[in-house]
DRENZAPA-804589 format. One line per 5 residues: number of its first residue (from 1); for each residue x, y, z of C-alpha. Coordinates in Angstrom, 2 decimals. Layout:
REM residues N
NUM = X/Y/Z; ...
REM end
This chain:
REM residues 328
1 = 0.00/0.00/0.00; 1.15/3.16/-1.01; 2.29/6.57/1.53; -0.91/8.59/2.25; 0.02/12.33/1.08
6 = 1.46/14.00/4.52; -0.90/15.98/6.24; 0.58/19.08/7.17; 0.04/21.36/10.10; 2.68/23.48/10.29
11 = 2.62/27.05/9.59; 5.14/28.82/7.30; 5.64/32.52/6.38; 6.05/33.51/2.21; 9.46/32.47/2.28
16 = 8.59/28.78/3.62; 10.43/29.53/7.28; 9.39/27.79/9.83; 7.08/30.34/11.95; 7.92/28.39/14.94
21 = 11.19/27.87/14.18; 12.30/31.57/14.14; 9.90/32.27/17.09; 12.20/29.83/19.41; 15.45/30.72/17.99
26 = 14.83/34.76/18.70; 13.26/34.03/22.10; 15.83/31.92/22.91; 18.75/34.39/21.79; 17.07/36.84/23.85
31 = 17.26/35.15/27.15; 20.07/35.77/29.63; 21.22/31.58/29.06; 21.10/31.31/25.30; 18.54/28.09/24.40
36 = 17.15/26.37/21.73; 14.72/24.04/22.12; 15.86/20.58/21.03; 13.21/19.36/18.65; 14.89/22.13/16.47
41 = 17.98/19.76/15.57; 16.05/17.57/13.65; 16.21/19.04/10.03; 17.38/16.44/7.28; 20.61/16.39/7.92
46 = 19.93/16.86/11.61; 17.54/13.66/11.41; 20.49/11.33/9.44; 22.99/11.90/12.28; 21.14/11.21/14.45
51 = 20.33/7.73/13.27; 24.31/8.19/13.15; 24.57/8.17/16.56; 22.09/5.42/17.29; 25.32/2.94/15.75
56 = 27.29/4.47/18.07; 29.72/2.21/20.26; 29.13/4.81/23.45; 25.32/4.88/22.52; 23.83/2.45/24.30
61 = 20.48/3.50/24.59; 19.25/2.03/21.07; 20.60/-1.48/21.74; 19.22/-1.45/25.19; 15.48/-0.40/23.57
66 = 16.37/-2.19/20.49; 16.83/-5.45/23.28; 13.54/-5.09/24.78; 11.18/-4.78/22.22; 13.02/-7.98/20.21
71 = 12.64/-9.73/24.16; 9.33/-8.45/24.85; 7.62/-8.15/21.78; 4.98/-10.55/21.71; 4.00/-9.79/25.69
76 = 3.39/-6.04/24.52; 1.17/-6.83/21.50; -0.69/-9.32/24.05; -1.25/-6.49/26.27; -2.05/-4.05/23.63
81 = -4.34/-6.33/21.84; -5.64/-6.10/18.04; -6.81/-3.88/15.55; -4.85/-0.52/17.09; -3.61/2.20/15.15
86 = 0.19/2.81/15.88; 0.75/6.92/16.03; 4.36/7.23/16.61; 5.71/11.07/17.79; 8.75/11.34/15.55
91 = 9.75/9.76/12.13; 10.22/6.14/12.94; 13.25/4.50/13.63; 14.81/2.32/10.63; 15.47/0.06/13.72
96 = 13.03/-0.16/16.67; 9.57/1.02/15.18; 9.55/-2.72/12.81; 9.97/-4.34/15.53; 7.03/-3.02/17.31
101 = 4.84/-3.06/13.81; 5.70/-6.58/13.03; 4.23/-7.96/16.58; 1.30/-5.72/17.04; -0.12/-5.98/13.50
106 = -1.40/-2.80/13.41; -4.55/-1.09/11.45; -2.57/1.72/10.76; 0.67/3.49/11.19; 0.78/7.40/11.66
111 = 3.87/8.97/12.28; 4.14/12.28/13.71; 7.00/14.92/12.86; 7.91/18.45/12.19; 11.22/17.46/9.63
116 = 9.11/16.48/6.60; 11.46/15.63/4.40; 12.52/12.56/6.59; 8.93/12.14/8.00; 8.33/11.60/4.10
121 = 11.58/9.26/3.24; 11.03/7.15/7.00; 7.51/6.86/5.76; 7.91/5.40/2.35; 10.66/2.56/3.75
126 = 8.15/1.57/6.43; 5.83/1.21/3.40; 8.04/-1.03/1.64; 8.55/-3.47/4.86; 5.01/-3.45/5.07
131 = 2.81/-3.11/1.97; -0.34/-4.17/3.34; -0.33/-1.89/5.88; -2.17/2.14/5.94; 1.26/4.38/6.55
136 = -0.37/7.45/6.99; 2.08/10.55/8.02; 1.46/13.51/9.89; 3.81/16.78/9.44; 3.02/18.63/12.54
141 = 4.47/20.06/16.41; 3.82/17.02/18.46; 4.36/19.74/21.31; 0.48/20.49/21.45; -2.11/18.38/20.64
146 = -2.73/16.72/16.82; -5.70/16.81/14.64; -5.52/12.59/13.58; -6.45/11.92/10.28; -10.03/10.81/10.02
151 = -8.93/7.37/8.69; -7.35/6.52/12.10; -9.85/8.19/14.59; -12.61/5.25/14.98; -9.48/3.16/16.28
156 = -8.40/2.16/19.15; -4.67/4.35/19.28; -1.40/2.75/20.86; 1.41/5.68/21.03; 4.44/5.30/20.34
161 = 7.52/6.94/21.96; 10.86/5.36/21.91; 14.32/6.73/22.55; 14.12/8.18/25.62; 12.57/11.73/23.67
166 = 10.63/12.07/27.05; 13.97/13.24/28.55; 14.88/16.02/26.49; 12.05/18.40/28.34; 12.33/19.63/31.73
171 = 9.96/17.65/34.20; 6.79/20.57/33.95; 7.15/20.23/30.19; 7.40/16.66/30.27; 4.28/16.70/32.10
176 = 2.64/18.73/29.47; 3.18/17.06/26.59; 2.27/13.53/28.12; -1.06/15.33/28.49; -0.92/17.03/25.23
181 = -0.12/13.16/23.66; -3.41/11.68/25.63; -5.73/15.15/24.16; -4.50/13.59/20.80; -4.98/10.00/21.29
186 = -8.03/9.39/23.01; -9.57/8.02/26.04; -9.15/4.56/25.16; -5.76/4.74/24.57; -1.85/3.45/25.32
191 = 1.03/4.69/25.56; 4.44/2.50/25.13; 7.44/5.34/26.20; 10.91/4.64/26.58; 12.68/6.04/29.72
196 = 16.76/6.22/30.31; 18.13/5.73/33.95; 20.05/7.03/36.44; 23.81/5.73/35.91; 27.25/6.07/35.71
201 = 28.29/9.90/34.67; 31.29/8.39/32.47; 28.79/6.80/30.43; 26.14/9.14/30.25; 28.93/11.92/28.99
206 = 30.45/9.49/26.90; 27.17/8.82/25.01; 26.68/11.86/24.64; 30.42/13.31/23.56; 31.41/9.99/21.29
211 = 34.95/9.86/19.96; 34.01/10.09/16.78; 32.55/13.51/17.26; 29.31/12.56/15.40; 27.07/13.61/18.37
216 = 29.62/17.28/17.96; 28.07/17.16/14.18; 24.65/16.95/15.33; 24.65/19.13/17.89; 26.35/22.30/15.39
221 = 24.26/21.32/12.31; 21.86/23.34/14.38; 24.23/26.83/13.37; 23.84/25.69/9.88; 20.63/25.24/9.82
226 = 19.60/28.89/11.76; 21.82/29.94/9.24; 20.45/28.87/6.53; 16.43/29.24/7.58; 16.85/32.19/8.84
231 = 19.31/34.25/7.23; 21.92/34.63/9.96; 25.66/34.79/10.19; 26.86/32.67/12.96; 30.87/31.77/12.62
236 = 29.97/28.08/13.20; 33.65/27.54/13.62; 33.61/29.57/16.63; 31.67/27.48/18.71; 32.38/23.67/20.16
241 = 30.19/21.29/21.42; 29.92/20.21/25.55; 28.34/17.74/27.09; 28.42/18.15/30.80; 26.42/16.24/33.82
246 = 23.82/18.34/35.99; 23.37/16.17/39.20; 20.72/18.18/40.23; 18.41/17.96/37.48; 19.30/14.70/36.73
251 = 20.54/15.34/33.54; 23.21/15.52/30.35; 22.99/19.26/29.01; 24.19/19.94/25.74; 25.97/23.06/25.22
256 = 27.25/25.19/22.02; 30.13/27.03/23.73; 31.55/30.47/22.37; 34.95/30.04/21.89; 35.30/33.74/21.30
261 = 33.38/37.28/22.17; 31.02/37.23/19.13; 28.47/39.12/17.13; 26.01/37.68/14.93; 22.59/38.62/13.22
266 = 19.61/36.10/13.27; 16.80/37.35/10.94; 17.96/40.76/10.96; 18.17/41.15/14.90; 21.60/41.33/16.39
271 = 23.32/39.42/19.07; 26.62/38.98/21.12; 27.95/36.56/22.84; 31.12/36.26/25.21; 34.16/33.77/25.77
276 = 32.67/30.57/27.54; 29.31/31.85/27.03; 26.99/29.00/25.81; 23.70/28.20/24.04; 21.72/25.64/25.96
281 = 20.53/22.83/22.85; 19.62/19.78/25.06; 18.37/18.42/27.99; 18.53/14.62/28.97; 16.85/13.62/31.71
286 = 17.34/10.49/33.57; 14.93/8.29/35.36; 14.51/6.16/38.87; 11.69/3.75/38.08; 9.54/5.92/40.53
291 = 10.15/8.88/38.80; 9.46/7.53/35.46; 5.91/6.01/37.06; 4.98/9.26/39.04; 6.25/11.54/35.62
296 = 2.82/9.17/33.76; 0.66/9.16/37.22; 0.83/12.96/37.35; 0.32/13.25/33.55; -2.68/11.13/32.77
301 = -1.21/7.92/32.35; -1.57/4.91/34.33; 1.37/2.75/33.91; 0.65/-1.20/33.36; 3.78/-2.69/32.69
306 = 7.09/-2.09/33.03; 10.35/-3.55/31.19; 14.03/-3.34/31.81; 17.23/-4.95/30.55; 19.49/-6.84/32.46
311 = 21.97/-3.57/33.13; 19.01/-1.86/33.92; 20.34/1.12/31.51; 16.56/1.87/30.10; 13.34/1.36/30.30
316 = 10.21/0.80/28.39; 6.86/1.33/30.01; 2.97/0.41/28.83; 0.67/2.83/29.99; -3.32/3.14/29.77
321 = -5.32/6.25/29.77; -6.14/7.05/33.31; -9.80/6.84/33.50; -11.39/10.48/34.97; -12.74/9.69/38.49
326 = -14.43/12.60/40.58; -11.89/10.76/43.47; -10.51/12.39/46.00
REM end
């Protein structure tokens, strides 16, 4: 069965920029720490390293996820049960989302993404795998709640999302767009969400600062691309990528670190930067198993099953749509 046309829902000015886009860049730029959300990264080129880093020897959260869904597939499509639509949030992995499609036997696949050129190419090689199946993708800000496609919306929905994405938002965010995903999958839904843990801080900076230096790539594509969308001039050769450890957020923060006093325009505004002086690009959160469960609890979810690998590096956890109760 062929791609269904992408339905899009995100806006664009005359030029085709990305209203949103330029709205978080300035914002951020204008803050005292200089941040970009992290969705932003994921242009084309943004999107192909990071399946880049996925292969990664230091990367281990892939082959940990990739582990439990092979070990654990069959259990989850038993608890999910038949005739579900699958709505991923993100372009789905060339890796783990098979793995789920091929033992749940979806009605329908829907991925959700703002890149659409790989929202498009992901699309059409999930096709291929699977001819028989409705592939039906969505070109939209996952951030706030979706619009499904009518073909999908008599369904029963299972969500999809892997990678531990849930840990690039701060926890209040986090909270808000676990509600955001149950607005836009129903009352009758599940959830299946990956969730890194708390471990050792040489491997957490290690996965996230490879030798290589593809996760350095990544991380400045995201000058190029301001650069390119939105007419700037930021010397992206004066700026490194960090990875440090915040132990009291729980977290690996991505910087882009000045490595001189600059000046730069971004769509015609101006901005300076000093020596040492970084923009904030990342956030990755890591989980206790209570904190993953209360993170769901507070956010509308009722978690049902839980799943962890032997290390007990990650995570993957089947929730249910809490049911509304006028409870104390």
């Amino acid at each position: 069965m062929a791609v269904h046309s992408a339905l899009k829902l995100v806006e664009h000015d005359q030029k085709g920029v990305d209203l949103a886009f330029r709205s978080d860049v300035l914002r951020g730029f204008g803050e005292r720490q200089k941040a970009i959300p992290a969705r932003w990264f994921y242009d084309r080129t943004g999107s192909e390293l990071f399946e880049q880093i996925t292969q990664l020897e230091e990367y281990y959260p892939t082959r940990a996820e990739t582990g439990l869904l092979e070990r654990y597939g069959r259990e989850i499509a038993r608890l999910v049960g038949g005739n579900r639509a699958v709505v991923e949030f993100g372009s789905g992995s060339s890796v783990k989302t098979p793995l789920l499609l091929r033992e749940v036997s979806p009605a329908a696949y829907v991925p959700l993404d703002i890149s659409g050129d790989f929202l498009r190419q992901s699309s059409e090689e999930l096709a291929a795998k699977y001819p028989d199946l409705p592939v039906v993708p969505v070109e939209a800000d996952f951030m706030r709640p979706v619009t499904l496609p009518d073909c999908v919306r008599h369904l029963d929905i299972l969500g999809f999302f892997p990678g531990s994405t849930i840990g690039n938002f701060v926890p209040y965010t986090a909270a808000d767009l676990l509600r955001s995903m149950r607005r836009t999958l129903g009352e009758r839904s599940q959830l299946l969400i990956g969730f890194d843990r708390v471990k050792d801080v040489r491997r957490l900076i290690a996965a996230y600062d490879d030798a290589a230096g593809v996760t350095a790539r990544f991380n400045l594509n995201l000058i190029d691309r301001i650069n390119r969308e939105l007419g700037a001039d930021m010397p992206r050769e004066r700026f490194r990528h960090v990875a440090r450890w915040n132990d009291e957020w729980s977290r690996i923060e991505m910087h882009l670190e000045a490595l001189d006093d600059l000046e730069f325009t971004v769509s015609g505004q101006s901005f300076a930067m000093q020596r040492d002086d970084t923009i904030h690009t990342e956030n990755s959160h890591k989980y206790t198993p209570n904190q993953a469960r209360l993170l769901l609890q507070v956010s509308g979810w009722t978690p049902t099953e839980i799943w962890s690998d032997d290390a007990e590096d990650f995570a993957i956890i089947l929730a249910s749509a809490t049911e509304f109760r006028s409870a104390p």
